[in-house]
C-alpha positions in Angstrom: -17.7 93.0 3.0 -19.4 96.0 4.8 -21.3 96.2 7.8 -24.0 98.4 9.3 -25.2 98.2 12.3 -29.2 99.3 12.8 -30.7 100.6 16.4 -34.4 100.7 15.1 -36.5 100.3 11.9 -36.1 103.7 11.5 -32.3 103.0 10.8 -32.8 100.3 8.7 -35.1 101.9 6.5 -33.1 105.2 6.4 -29.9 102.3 4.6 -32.3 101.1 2.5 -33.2 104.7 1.5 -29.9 105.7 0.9 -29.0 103.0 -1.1 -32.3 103.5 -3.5 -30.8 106.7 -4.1 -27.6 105.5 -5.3 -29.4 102.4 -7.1 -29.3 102.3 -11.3 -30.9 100.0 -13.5 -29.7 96.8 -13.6 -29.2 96.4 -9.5 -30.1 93.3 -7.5 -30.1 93.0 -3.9 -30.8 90.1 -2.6 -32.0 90.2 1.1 -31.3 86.7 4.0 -32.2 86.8 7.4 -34.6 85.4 9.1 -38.6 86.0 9.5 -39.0 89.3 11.5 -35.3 90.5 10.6 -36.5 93.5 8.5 -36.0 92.5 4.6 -39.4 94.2 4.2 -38.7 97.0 6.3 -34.8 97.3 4.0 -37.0 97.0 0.9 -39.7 99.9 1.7 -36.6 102.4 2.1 -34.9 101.1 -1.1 -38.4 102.3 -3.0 -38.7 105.5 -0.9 -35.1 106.3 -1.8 -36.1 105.4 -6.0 -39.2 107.8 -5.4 -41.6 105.3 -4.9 -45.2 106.2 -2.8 -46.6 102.8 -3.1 -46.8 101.4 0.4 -44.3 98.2 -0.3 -45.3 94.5 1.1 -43.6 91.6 1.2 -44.9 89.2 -1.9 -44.8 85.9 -0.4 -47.7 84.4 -2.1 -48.1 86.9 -5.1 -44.1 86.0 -5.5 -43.2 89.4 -7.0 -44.8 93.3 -6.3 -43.7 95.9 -9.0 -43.3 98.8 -8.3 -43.5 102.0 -10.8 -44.0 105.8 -10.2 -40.2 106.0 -8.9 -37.0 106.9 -11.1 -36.9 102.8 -12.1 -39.4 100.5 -11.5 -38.5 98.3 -8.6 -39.5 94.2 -8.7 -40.0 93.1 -5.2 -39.3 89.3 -5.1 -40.1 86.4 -2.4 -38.3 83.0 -2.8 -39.8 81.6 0.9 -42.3 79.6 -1.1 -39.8 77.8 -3.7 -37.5 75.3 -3.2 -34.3 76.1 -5.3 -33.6 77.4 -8.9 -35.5 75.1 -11.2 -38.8 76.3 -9.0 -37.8 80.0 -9.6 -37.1 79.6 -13.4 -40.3 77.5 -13.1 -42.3 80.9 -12.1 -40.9 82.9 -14.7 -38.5 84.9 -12.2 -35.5 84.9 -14.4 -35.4 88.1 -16.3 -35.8 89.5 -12.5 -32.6 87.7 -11.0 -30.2 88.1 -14.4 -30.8 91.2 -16.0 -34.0 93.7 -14.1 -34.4 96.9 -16.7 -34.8 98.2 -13.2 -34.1 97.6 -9.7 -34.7 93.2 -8.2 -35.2 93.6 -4.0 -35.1 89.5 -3.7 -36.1 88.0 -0.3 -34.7 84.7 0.3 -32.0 85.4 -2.1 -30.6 82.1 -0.6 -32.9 80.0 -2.5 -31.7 81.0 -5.6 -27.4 80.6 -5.5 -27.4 79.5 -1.9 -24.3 81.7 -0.7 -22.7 81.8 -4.0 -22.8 85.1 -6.2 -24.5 84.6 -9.6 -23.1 84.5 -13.1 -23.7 88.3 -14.2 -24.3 90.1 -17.3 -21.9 92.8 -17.7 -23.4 96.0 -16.3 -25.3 94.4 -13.3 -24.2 94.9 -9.9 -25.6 92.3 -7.5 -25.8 93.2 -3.9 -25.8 90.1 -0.9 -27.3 91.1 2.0 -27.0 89.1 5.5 -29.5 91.0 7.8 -29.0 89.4 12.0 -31.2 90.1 14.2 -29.3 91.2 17.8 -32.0 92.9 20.0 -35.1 93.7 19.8 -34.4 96.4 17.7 -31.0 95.6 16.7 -29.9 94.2 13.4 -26.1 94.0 11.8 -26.6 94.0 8.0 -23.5 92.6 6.3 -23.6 92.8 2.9 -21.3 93.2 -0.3 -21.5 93.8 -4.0 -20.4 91.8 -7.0 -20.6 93.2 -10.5 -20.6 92.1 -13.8 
């Protein structure tokens, strides 16, 4: 497991940057923390780092934003709303939390596996992110990959 620690959005947005850089088809992060903590904030420089304009917001009631224009197309995802895995196969989500032909940004990623990684297709890295909010402008991300 990995850590960063962030000392303004700025920061947090310049990680998620970087890692939209290094991001190939068939990624999945999947974002916790709490409300305020910056998942949104991650997922904007994950999609400026794939080449993405589009001005990214979080798709609480719309469930998923995609995003194309970039180097993939990026599927922004929002569990808040659902209550566990049946719910999200329910919605039609599946394709984006096994096997995106692009790049799934998942916030609430808890909803899904609760803290377990997922079964994965070979080929598809998943990415757990636990973002903690430590001062006003402070946040530790800890995160870590598993692959398939």
């Amino acid at each position: 497991m990995a850590t960063f620690i962030s000392h303004s959005p700025e920061e947090t947005a310049a990680l998620g940057e970087e890692w939209g850089r290094q991001a190939r088809a068939g990624w999945i992060i999947g974002l916790s923390g709490d409300l305020g903590a910056g998942k949104t904030l991650l997922t904007s420089g994950i999609a400026r780092g794939l080449g993405i304009t589009a001005r990214v917001q979080s798709p609480t009631f719309a469930l998923v934003n995609e995003y194309s224009g970039g180097r993939l197309p990026m599927f922004h995802l929002d569990l808040y709303r659902l209550a566990g895995p049946q719910e999200i196969f329910g919605a039609g989500l599946e394709e984006y939390l096994t096997r995106p032909f692009g790049v799934s940004v998942v916030e609430w990623i808890e909803r899904w596996r609760g803290n377990k990684p997922p079964s994965l297709a070979p080929g598809v890295l998943f990415r757990h992110v636990e973002i903690k909010t430590s001062g006003e402008n402070d946040r530790q991300l800890d995160y870590e990959d598993f692959s398939g």
